[in-house]
LOPAVEX-303288 format. One record per residue (C-alpha): residue number from 1; z, x, y; chain. Coordinates in nm, 3 decimals. Each point is the difference from the previous one (the first is absolute). Example, Ala and Ser with C-alpha at 12.3 -4.5 7.8 and 13.67 -1.06 7.14 Angstrom:
2
1; 0.780; 1.230; -0.450; A
2; -0.066; 0.137; 0.344; A
//
This chain:
336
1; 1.311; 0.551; -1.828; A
2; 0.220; 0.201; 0.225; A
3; -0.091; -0.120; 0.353; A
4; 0.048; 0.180; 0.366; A
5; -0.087; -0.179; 0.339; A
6; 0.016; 0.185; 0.300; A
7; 0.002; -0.147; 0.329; A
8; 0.187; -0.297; -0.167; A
9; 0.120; -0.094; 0.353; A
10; -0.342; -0.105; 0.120; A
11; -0.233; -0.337; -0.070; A
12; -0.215; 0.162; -0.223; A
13; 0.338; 0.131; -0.173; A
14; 0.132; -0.298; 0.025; A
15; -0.330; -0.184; -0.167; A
16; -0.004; 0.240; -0.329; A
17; 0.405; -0.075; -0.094; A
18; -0.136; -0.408; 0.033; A
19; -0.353; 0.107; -0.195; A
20; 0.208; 0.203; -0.282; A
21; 0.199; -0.359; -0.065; A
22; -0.276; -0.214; 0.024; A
23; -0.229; 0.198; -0.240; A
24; 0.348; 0.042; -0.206; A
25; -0.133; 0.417; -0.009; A
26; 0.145; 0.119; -0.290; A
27; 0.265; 0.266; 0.215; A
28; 0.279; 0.195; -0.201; A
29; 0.149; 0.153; 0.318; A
30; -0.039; -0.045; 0.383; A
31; 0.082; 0.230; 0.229; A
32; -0.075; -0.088; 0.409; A
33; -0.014; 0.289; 0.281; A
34; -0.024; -0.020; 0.360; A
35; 0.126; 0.248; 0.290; A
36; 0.318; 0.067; 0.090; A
37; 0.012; -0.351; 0.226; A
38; -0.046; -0.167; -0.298; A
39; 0.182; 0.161; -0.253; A
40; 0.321; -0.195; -0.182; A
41; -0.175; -0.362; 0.103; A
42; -0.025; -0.173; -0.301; A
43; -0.282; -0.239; -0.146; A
44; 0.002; -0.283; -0.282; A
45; -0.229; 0.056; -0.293; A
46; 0.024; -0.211; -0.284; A
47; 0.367; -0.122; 0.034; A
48; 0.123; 0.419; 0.096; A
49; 0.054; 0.143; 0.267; A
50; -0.115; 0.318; 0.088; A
51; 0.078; 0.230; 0.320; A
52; -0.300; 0.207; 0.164; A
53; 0.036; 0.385; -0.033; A
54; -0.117; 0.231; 0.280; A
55; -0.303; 0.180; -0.087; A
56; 0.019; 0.332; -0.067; A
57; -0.158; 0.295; -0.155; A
58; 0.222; 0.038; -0.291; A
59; -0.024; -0.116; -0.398; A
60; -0.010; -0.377; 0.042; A
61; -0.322; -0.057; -0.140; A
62; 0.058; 0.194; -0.282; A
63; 0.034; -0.349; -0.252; A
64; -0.232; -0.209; 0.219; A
65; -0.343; -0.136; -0.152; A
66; -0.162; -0.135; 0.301; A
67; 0.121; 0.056; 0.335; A
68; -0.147; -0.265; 0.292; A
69; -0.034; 0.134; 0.316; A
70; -0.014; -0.157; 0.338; A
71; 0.186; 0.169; 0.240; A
72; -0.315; 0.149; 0.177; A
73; -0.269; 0.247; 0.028; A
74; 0.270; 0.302; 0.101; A
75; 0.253; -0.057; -0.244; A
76; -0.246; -0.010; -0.278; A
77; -0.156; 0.315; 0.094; A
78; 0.376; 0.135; 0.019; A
79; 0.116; -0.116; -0.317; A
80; -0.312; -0.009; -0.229; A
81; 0.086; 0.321; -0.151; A
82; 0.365; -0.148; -0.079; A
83; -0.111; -0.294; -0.134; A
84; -0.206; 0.112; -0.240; A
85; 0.085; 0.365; -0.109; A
86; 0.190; -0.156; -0.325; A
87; -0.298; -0.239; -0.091; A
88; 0.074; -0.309; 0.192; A
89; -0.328; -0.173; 0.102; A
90; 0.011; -0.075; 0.374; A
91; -0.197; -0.283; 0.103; A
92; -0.047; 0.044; 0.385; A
93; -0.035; -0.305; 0.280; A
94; -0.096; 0.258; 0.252; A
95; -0.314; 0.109; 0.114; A
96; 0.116; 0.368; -0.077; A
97; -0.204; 0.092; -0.292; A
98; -0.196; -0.287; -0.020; A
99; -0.371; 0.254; 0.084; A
100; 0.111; 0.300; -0.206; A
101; -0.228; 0.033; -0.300; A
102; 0.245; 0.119; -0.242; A
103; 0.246; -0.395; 0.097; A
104; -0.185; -0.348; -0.186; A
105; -0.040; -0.259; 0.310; A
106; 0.085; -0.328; -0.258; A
107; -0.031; -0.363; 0.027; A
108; 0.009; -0.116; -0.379; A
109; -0.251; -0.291; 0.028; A
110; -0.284; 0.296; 0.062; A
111; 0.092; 0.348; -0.102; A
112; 0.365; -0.033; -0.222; A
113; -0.104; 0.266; -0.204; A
114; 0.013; 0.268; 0.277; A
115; 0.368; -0.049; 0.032; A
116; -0.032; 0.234; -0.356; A
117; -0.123; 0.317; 0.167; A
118; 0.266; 0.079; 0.241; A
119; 0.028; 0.416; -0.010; A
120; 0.311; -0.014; 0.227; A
121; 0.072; -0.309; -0.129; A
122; -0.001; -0.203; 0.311; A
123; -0.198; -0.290; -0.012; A
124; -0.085; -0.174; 0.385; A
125; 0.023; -0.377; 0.109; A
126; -0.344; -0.058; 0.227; A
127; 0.063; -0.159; 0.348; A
128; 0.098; -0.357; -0.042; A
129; -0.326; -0.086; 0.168; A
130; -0.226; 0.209; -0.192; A
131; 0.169; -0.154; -0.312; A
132; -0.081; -0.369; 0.104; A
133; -0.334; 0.114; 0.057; A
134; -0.065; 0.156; -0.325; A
135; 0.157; -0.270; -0.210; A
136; -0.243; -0.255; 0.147; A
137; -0.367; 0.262; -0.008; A
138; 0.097; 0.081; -0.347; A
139; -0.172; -0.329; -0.126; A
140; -0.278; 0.005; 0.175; A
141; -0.043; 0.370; -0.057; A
142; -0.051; -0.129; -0.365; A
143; -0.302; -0.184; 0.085; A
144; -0.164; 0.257; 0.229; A
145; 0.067; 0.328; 0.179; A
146; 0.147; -0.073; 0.340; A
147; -0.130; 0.213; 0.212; A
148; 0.158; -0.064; 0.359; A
149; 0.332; -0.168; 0.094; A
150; 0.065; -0.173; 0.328; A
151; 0.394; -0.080; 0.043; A
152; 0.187; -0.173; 0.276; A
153; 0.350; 0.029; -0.104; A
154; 0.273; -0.210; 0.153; A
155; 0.349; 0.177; -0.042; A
156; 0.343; -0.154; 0.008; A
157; 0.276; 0.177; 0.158; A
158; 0.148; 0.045; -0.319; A
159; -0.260; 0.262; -0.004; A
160; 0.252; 0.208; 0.173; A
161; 0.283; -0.079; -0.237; A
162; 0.315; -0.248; 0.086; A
163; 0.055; 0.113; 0.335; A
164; -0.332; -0.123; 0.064; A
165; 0.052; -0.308; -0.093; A
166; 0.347; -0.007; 0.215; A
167; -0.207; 0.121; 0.285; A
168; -0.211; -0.253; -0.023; A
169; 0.292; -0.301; -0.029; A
170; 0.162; 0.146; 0.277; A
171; -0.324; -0.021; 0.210; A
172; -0.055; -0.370; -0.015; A
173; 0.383; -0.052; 0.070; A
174; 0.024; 0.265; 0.285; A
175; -0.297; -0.229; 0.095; A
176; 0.175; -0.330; -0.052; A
177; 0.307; 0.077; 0.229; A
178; -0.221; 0.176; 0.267; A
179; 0.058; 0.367; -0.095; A
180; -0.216; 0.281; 0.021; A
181; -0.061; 0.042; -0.349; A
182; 0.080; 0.352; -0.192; A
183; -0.320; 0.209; -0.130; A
184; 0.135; 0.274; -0.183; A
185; -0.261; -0.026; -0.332; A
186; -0.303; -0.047; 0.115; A
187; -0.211; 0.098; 0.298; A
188; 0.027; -0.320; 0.184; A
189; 0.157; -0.324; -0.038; A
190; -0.100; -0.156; -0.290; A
191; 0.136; -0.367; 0.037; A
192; -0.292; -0.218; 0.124; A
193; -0.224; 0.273; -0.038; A
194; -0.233; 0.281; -0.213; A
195; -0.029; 0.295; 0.011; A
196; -0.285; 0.177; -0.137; A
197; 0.176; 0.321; -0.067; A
198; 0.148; 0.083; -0.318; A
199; 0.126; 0.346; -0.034; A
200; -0.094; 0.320; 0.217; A
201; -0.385; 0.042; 0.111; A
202; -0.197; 0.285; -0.128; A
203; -0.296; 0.162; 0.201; A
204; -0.248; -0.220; -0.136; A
205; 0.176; -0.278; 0.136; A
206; 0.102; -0.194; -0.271; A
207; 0.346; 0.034; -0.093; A
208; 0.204; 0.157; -0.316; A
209; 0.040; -0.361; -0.162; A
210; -0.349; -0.074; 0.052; A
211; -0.143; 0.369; -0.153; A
212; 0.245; -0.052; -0.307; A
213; -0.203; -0.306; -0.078; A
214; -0.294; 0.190; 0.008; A
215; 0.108; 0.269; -0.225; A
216; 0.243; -0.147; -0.219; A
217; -0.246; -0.278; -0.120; A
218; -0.237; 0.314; -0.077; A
219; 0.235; 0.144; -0.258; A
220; 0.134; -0.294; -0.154; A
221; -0.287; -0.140; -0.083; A
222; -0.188; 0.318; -0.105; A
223; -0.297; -0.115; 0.267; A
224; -0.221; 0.148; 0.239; A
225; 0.075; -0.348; 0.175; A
226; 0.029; 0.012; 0.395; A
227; 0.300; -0.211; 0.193; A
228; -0.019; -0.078; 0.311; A
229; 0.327; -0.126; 0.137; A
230; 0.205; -0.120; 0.288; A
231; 0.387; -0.075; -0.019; A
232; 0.119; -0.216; 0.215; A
233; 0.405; -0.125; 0.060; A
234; 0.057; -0.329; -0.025; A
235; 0.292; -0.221; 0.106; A
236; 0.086; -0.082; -0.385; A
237; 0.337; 0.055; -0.159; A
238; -0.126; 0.085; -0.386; A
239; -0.349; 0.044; -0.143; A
240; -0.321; 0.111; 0.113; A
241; -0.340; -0.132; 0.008; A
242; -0.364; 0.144; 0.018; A
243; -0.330; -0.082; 0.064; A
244; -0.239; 0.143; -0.223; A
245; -0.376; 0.043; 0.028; A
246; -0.144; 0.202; -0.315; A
247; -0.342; 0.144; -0.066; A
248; -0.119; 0.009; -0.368; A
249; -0.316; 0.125; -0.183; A
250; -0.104; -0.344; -0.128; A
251; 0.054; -0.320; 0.186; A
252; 0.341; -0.192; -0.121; A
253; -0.020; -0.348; -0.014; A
254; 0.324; -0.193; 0.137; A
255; 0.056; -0.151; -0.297; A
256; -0.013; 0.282; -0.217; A
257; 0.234; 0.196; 0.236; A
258; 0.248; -0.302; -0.031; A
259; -0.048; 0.023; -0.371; A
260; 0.081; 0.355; 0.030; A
261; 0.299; -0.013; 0.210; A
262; 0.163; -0.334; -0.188; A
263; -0.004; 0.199; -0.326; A
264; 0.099; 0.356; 0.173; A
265; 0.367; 0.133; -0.079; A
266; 0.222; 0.007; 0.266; A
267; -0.236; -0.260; 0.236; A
268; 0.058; -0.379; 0.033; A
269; -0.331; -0.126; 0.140; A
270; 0.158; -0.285; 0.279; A
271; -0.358; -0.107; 0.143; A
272; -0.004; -0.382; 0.053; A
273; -0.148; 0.001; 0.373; A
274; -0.012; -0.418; -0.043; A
275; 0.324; -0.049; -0.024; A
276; 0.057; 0.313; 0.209; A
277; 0.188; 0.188; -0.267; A
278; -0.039; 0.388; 0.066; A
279; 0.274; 0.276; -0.025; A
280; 0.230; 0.013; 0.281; A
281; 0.292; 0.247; 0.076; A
282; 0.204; -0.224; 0.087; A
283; 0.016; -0.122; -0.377; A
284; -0.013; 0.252; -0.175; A
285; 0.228; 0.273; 0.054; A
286; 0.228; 0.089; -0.278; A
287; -0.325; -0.040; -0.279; A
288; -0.161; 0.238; -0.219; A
289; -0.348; -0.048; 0.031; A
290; -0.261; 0.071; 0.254; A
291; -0.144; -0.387; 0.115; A
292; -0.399; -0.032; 0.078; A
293; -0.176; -0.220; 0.172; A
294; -0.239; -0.072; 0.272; A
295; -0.233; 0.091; -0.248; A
296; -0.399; -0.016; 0.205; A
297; -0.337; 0.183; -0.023; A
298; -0.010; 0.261; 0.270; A
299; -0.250; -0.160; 0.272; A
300; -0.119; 0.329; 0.116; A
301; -0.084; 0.180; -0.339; A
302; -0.151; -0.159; -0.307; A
303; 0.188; 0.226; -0.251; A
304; 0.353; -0.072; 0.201; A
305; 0.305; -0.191; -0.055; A
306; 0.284; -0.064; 0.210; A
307; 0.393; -0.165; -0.130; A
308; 0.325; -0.011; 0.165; A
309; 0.303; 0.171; -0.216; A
310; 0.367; -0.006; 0.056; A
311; 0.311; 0.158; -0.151; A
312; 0.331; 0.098; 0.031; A
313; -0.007; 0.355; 0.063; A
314; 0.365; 0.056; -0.021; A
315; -0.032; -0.158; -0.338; A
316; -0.394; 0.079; -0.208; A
317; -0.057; 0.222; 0.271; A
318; 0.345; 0.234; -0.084; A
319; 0.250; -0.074; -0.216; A
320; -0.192; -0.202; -0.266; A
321; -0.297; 0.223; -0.025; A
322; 0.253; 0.284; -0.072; A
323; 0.170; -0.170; -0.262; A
324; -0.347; -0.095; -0.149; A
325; -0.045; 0.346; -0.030; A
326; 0.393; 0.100; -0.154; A
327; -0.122; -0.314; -0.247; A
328; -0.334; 0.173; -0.073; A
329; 0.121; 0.319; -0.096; A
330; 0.323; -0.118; -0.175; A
331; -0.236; -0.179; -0.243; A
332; -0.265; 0.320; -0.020; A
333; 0.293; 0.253; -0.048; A
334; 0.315; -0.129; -0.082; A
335; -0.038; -0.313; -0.268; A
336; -0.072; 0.203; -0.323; A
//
């Protein structure tokens, strides 16, 4: 396939050239854009180097299959109508179009075959924590209807992309050699510390990230189901975690949700609490699957459930679950 990323300059840009090689994605042609900063830098893929062009509205996606983008909410809205208007399929990481009715909302484990009713063919990546979160209900939805979702989610600064993460570095070693450390990302410092904020807040008090949750697990999965959430920032470089509480029609049993979850695609059930073996950031950035554990009946509600999840959102939560998609449709509409 003829292949596009935009916003190549940025980790989640950075994460789908690593996810194309590892996947070996069957690409003809790459072509990388960025903005005029990052225009001429070159990248290694596959043994060639290739130099970043500046985006612009011109012809350049006139041979282009798929076209990633990740450069962020504006420039999709901007460019949207370049990308596409010679038949490239833009796969979006923004939260641009991710609500409008006539865009698919995708995370191949539940609803792949959305991404095949795209009438301005643009297809949108969910929020990397409503993608965790749907990846791990998805079994248990088999079982029974889940009604109501509880979520704590525990964000790491990559969360707000690698200067995030430098932010964070610099914090502890600002903090090391006395300093007053830098906050520039986030609302406060965030070494040594949360901060339950995670985006703007709306008048209802809960914030942007929190309401995607909310909505974005609504169209996904097709369900009336209601999500409760709060997003918290945590002091972790890569990979977040949540703590889930679900509500379903029928009582689950915890061994028939650990059935569910150990044979789920895209889940690797890590639920051991003897020998203390339960998914941890720490060890799992830079995998593909969404880890479960914690797995315990709900104390305050016989039909409940609650399970701890983590995942690198820079990885299942971005780049991969885009290329899952480019994969899907290459083998729906391109392998005759």
């Amino acid at each position: 396939m003829r292949i596009a990323i935009v916003g190549i300059s940025g980790a989640v840009g950075q994460e789908l050239l690593s996810v194309l090689t590892e996947r070996n994605f069957p690409v003809e042609s790459l072509k990388l854009f960025g903005s005029a900063r990052s225009a001429g830098q070159m990248y290694s893929f596959r043994g060639k180097e290739l130099k970043v062009l500046e985006l612009q509205h011109n012809d350049d996606f006139k041979n282009i299959d798929i076209a990633f983008a990740s450069a962020g909410g504006s420039i999709s809205v901007e460019y949207a109508e370049t990308i596409t208007k010679h038949g490239a399929i833009m796969i979006d990481n923004s939260s641009a179009f991710r609500m409008d009715d006539d865009v698919p909302l995708v995370v191949p484990e539940l609803n792949a075959e959305d991404a095949l009713i795209r009438p301005r063919n643009i297809i949108a990546n969910p929020n990397c924590t409503t993608t965790q979160l749907v990846v791990s209900l998805k079994p248990i939805e088999d079982l029974s209807h889940i009604s109501k979702v509880h979520v704590s989610t525990y964000q790491a600064s990559s969360g707000a992309g690698a200067s995030g993460m430098d932010e964070l570095k610099e914090q502890y070693a600002q903090i090391e050699r006395g300093e007053e450390p830098t906050v520039s990302k986030f609302a406060y410092q965030l070494a040594y510390n949360l901060i339950p904020q995670v985006d703007s807040f709306t008048d209802n008090g809960y914030t942007k990230e929190e309401l995607k949750m909310y909505y974005e697990t609504r169209k996904i999965m097709h369900s009336n189901i209601k999500v409760s959430a709060t997003c918290i920032r945590v002091p972790v470089l890569r990979a977040h975690s949540e703590s889930v509480w679900i509500e379903t029609e029928r009582p689950i049993s915890v061994e028939e949700a650990k059935k569910a979850f150990a044979n789920a695609p895209g889940i690797i059930l890590m639920d051991n609490p003897e020998q203390q073996e339960y998914p941890m950031p720490l060890f799992l950035e830079g995998k593909d699957e969404v880890f479960v554990g914690r797995i315990r009946k709900d104390l305050a509600n016989q039909n409940g459930l609650t399970f701890w999840s983590v995942s690198d959102q820079i990885k299942k939560g971005a780049a991969l679950n885009a290329v899952q998609i480019a994969e899907y449709i290459l083998k729906k509409e391109f392998q005759k």
